[in-house]
ROLOKE-634196 format. One record per residue (C-alpha): residue number from 1; x, y, z. Coordinates in pm, 1 decimal, padded with zeros to 6 digits. Each point is the difference from the previous one (the first is absolute). Last residue first. Layout:
<pts>
[NUM [X Y Z]]
...
</pts>
This chain:
<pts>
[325 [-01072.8 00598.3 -01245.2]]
[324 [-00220.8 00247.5 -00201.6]]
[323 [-00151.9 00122.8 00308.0]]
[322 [-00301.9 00232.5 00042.5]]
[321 [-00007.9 00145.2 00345.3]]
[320 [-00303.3 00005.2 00226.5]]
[319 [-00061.4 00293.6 00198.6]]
[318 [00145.6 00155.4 00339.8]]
[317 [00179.0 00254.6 -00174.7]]
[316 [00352.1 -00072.1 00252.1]]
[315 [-00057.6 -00395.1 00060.9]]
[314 [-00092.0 -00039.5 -00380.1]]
[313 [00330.0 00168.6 -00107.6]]
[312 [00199.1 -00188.5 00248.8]]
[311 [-00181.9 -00335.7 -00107.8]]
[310 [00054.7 00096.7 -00394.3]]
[309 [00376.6 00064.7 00112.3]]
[308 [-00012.5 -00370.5 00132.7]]
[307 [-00164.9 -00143.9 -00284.2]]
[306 [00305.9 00173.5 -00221.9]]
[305 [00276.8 -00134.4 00212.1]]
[304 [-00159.3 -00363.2 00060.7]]
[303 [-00077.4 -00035.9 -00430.6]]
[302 [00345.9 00145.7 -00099.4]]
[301 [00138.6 -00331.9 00234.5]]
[300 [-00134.8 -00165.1 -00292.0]]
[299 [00257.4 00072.6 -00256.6]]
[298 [00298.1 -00072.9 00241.4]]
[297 [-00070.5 -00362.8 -00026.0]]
[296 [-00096.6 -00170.8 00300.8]]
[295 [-00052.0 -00380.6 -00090.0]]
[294 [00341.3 -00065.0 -00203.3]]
[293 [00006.6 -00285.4 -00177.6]]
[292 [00226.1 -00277.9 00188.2]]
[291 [00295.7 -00234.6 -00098.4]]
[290 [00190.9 00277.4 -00217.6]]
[289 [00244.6 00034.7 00336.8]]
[288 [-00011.2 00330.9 00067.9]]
[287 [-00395.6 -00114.5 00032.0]]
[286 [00103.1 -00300.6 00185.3]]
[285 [00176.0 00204.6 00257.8]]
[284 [-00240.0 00269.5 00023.7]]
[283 [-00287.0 -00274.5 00056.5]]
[282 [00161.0 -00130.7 00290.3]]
[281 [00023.8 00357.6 00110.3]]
[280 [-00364.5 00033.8 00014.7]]
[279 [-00004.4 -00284.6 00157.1]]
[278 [00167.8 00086.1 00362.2]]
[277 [-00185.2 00327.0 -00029.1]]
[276 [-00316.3 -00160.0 -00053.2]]
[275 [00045.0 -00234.5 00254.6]]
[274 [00090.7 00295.2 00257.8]]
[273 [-00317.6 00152.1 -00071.2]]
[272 [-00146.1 00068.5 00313.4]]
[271 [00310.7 -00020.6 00152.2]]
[270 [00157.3 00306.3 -00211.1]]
[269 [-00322.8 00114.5 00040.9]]
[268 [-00029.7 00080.7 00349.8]]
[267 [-00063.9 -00113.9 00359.9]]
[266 [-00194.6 -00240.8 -00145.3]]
[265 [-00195.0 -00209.1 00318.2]]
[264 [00081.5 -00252.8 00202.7]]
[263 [-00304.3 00081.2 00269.5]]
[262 [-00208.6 00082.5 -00268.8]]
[261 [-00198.5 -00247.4 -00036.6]]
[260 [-00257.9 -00151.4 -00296.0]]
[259 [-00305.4 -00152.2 -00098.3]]
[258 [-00246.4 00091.8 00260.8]]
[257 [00140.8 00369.0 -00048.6]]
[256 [00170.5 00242.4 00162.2]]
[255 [00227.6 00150.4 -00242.1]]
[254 [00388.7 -00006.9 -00041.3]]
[253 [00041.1 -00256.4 -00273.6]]
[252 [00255.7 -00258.9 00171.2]]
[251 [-00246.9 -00282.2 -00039.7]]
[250 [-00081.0 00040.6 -00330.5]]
[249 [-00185.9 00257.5 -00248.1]]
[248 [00275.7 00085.5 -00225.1]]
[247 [-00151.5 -00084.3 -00286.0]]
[246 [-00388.7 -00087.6 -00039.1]]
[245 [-00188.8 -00174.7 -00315.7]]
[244 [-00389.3 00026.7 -00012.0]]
[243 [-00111.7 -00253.2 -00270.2]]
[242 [-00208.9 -00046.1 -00332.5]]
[241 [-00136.5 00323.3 -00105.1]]
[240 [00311.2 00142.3 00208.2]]
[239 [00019.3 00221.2 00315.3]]
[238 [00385.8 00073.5 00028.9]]
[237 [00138.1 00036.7 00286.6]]
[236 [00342.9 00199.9 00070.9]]
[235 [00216.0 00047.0 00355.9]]
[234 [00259.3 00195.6 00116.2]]
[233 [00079.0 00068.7 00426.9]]
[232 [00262.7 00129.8 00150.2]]
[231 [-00072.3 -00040.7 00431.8]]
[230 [-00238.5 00043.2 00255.1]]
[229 [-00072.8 00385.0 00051.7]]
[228 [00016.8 00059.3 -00377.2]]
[227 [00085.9 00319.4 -00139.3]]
[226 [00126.4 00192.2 -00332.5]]
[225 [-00332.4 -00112.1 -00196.5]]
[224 [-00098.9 -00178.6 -00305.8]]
[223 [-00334.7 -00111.2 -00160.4]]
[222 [-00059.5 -00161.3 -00369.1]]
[221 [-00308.3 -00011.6 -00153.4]]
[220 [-00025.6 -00199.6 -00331.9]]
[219 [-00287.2 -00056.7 -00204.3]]
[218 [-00065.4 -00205.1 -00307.6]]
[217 [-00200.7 00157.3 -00303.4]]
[216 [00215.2 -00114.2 -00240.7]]
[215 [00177.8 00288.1 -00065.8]]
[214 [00095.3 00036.3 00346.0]]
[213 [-00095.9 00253.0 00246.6]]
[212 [00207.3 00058.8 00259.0]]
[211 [-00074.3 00163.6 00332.1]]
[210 [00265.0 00119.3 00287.9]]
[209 [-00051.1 00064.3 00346.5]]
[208 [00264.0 00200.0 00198.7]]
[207 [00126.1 00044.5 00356.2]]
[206 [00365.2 00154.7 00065.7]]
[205 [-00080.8 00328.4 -00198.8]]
[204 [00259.8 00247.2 -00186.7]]
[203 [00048.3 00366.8 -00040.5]]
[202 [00343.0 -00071.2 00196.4]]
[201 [-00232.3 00226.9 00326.6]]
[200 [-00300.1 -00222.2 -00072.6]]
[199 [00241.6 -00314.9 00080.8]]
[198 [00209.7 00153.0 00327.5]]
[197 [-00419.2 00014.8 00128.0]]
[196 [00060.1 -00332.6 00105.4]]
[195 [-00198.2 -00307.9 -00010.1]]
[194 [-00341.5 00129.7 -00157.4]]
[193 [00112.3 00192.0 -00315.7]]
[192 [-00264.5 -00096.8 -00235.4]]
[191 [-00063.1 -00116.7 -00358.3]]
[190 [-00192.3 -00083.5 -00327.8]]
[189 [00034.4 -00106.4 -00285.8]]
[188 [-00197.5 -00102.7 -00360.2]]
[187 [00157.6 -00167.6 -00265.5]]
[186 [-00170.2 -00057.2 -00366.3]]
[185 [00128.5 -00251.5 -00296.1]]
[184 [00216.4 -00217.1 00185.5]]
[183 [00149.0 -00256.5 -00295.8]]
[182 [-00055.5 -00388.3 00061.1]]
[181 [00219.6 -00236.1 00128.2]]
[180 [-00220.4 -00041.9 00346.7]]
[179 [00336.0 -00087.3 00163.9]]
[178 [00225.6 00245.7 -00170.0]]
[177 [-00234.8 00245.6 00026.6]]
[176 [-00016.7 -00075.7 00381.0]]
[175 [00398.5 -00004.9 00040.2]]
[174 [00116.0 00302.4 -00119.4]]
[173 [-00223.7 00236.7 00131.7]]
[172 [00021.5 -00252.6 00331.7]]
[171 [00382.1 00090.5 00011.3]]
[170 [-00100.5 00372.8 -00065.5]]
[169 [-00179.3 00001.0 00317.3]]
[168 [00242.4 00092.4 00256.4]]
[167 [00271.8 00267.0 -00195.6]]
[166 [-00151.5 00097.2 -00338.6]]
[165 [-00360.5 00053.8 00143.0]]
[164 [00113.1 00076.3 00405.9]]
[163 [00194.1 00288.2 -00116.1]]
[162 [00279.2 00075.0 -00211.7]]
[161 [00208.6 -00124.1 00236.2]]
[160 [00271.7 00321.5 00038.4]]
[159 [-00202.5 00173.6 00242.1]]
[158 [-00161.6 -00295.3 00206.4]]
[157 [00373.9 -00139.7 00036.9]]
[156 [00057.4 00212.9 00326.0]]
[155 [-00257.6 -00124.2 00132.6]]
[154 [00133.3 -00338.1 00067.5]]
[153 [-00271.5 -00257.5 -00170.2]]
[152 [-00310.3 -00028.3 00242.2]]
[151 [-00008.2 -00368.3 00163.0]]
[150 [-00176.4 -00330.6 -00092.4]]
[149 [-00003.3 00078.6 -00361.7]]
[148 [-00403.2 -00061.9 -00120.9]]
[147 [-00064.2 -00180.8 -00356.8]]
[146 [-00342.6 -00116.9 -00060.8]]
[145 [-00062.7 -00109.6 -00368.8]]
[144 [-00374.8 -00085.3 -00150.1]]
[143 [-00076.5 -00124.4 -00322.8]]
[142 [-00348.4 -00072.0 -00119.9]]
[141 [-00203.8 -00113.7 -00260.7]]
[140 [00255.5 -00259.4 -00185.9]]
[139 [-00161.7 -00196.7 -00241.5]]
[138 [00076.6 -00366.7 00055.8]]
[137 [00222.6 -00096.6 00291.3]]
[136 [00165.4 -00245.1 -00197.4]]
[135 [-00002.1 00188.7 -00325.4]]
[134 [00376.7 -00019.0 -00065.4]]
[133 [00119.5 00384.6 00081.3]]
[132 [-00194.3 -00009.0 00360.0]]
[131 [00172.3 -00328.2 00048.3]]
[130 [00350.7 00066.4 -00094.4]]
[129 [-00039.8 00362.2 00162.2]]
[128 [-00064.0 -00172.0 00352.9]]
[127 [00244.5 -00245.6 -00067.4]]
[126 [00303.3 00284.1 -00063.0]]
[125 [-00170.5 00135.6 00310.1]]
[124 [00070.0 -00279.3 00223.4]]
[123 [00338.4 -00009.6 -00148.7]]
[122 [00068.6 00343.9 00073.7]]
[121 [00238.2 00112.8 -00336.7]]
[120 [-00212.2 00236.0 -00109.5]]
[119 [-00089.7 00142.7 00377.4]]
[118 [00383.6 00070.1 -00042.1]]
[117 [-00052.0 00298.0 -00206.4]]
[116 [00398.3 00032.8 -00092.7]]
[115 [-00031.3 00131.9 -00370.6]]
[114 [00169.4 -00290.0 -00221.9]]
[113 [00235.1 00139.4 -00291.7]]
[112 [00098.9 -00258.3 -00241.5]]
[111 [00262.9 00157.7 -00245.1]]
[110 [-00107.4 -00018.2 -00366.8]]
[109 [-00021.0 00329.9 -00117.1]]
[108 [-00247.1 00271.4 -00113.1]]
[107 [-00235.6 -00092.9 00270.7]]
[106 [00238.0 00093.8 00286.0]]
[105 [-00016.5 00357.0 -00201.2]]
[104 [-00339.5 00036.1 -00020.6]]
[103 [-00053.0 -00092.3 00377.6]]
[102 [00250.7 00276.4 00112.0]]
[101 [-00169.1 00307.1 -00234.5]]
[100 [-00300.4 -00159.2 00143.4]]
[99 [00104.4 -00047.6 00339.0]]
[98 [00117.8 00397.0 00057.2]]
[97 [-00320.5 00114.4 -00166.7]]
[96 [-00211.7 -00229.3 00258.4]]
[95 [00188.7 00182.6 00313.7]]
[94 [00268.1 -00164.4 00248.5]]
[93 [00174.6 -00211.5 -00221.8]]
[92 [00093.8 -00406.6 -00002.5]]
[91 [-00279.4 -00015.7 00324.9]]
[90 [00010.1 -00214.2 00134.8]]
[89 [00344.4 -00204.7 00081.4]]
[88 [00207.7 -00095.2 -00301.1]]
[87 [00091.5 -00331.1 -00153.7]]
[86 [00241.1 -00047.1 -00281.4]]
[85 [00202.4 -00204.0 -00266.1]]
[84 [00343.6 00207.9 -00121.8]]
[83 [-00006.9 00062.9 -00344.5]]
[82 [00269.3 00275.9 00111.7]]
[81 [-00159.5 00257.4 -00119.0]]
[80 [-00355.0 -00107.7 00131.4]]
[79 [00133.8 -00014.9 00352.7]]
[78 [00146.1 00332.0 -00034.7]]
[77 [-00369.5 00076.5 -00104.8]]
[76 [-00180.6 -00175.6 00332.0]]
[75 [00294.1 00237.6 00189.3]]
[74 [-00095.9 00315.5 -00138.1]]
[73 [-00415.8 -00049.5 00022.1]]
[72 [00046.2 -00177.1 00328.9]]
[71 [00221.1 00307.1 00144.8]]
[70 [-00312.4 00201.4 00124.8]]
[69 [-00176.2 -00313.8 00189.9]]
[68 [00287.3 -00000.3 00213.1]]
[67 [00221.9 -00341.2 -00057.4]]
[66 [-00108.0 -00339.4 -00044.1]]
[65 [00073.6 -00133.9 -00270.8]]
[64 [00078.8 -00355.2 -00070.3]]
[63 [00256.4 -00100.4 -00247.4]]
[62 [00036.8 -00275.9 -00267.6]]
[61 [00307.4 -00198.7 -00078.4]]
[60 [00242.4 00185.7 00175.0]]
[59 [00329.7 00142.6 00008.6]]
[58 [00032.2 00247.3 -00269.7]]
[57 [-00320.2 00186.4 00135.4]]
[56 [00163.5 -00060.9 00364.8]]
[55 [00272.2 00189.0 -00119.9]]
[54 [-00165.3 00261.8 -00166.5]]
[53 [-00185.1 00069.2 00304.4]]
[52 [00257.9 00046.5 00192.9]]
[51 [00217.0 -00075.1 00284.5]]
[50 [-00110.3 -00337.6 00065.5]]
[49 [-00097.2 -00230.0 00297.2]]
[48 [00000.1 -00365.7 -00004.2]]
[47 [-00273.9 -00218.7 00131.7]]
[46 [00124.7 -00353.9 00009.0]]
[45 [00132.5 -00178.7 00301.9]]
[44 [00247.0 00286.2 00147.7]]
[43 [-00320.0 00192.8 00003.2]]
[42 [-00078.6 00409.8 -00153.5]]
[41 [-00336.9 00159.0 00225.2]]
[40 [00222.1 00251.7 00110.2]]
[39 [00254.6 00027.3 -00234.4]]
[38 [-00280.2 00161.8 -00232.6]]
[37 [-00081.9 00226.6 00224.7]]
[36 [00324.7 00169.9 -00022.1]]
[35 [-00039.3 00309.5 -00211.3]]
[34 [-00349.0 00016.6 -00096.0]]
[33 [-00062.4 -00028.7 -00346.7]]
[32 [-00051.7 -00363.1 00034.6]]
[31 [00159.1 -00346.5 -00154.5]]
[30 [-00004.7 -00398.9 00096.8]]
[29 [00063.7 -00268.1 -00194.1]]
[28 [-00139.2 -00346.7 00098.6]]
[27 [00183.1 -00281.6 -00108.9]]
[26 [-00067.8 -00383.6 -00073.8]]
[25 [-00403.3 00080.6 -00085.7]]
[24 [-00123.9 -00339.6 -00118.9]]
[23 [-00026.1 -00165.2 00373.8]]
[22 [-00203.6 00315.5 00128.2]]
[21 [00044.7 00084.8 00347.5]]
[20 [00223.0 00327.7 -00103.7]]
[19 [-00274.6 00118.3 -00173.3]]
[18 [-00228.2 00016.6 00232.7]]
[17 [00248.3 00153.1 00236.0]]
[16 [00090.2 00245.1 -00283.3]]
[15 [-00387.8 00108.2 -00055.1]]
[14 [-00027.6 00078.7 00390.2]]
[13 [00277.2 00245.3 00024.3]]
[12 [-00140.2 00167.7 -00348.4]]
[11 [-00334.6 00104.5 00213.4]]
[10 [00151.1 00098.8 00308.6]]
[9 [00314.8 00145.6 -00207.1]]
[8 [00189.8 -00174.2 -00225.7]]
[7 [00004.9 00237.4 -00323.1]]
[6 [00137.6 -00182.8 -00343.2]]
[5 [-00041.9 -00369.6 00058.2]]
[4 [00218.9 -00201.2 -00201.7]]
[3 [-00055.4 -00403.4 -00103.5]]
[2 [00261.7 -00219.6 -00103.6]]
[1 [-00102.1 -00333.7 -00149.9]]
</pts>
């Protein structure tokens, strides 16, 4: 199986060494805008650069995207013409009209599409869901998801991130819903700049608190920030009728705790989440190869995007937002 990766920077870099280690993948194809990078991160044991995209469209089996956010929309569809299987990084397009037009299309063929929200494809979480789904934690009361980056992003990205919503929390936006697997039917936000003022002057914040309602009546509250002292940390608990499940609450959680130590701890989430990564493009491979459904269709990365304009919109009124997620 040949597998291309269409942008291999930081992100993209780390997707073709994954790939590379996989026995089914014999050939990993490599392709970005920018003039040479490609070459860069090219092997003499396997990971061959391209000129174009077309070329590594006619070249490969299914392709990974990983360009800037505003060439997923063009490349996902060149992908599409060419019944070419793929995976693109979050988001597929930058506002919700964007992903509809983009969602609707995907929909009208028959070409997989996976959306690359790797807590999905977190073993530890893929158990998680299978029990909350299955009854074994009985009705689910409460969901709560920590998710602090160890370091400020460079501040030069604030502009252009679409703020701490789309950028830092949208991955738990994603992931929550899909966890509780009911719709969010009210959002409430709030925020503050506490880490550096660079934040209020993007029109952003780098601490926020985030509410869901569910349907059901469960709860989630999820909290992010742009800074911890001791390291990257994610976690999520769920407070069943039955049982209390944790995820990422082990011994290189950085917190201070009788049950854990931060003395190895995250230094980000590539590490963090480095088995998800690593399976997440196990389950690429099977997908392009009709072995595997696909279990982050493009349809329900609408549900992140929208939740996370209702949290912006929340943040800025400071009342509750209705959500039809």
């Amino acid at each position: 199986m040949r597998i291309g990766v269409a942008g291999v920077g930081r992100i993209g870099a780390m997707h073709v060494a994954n790939l590379a280690a996989l026995p089914q993948v014999d050939e990993v194809l490599l392709y970005d805008p920018v003039p040479g990078r490609a070459e860069t991160v090219a092997t003499p044991d396997g990971n061959r650069a391209v000129a174009k995209l077309s070329d590594l469209l006619k070249e490969s089996d299914g392709v990974l995207v990983a360009t800037p956010t505003d060439t997923h929309p063009a490349v996902v569809r060149a992908c599409l013409a060419a019944g070419t299987p793929v995976l693109c990084e979050k988001p597929i397009a930058a506002d919700l009209a964007a992903m509809r037009a983009l969602v609707d299309e995907i929909e009208r063929g028959t070409v997989p599409v996976l959306v690359g929200f790797q807590r999905r494809f977190d073993p530890a979480m893929v158990e998680l869901r299978r029990r909350m789904t299955s009854g074994d934690l009985g009705a689910i009361y409460h969901v709560r998801a920590t998710g602090f980056d160890a370091n400020p992003p460079d501040l030069a990205y604030l502009p252009s991130s679409g703020g701490i919503f789309r950028d830092l929390l949208i991955h738990d936006l994603d992931a929550v819903p899909w966890l509780v697997d009911e719709p969010v039917v009210e959002v409430y936000a709030s925020g503050s700049v506490q880490v550096d003022e660079a934040f209020a002057q993007a029109d952003d914040v780098d601490n926020a608190v985030v509410l869901l309602k569910f349907a059901g009546g469960a709860h989630g509250v999820l909290s992010a920030g742009r800074h911890d002292p001791l390291g990257y940390d994610h976690r999520v608990e769920v407070l069943g009728a039955r049982d209390s499940v944790a995820v990422g609450l082990d011994t290189r959680t950085p917190l201070h705790a009788d049950v854990a130590t931060n003395a190895d701890a995250y230094p980000g989430f590539p590490d963090r989440f480095q088995h998800a990564y690593r399976n997440e493009m196990v389950v690429f491979t099977e997908v392009v190869a009709g072995r595997a459904e696909n279990p982050s269709p493009a349809r329900d990365s609408l549900v992140s995007l929208a939740l996370a304009d209702a949290c912006e919109k929340s943040r800025r009124t400071g009342q509750p937002v209705r959500s039809e997620s």
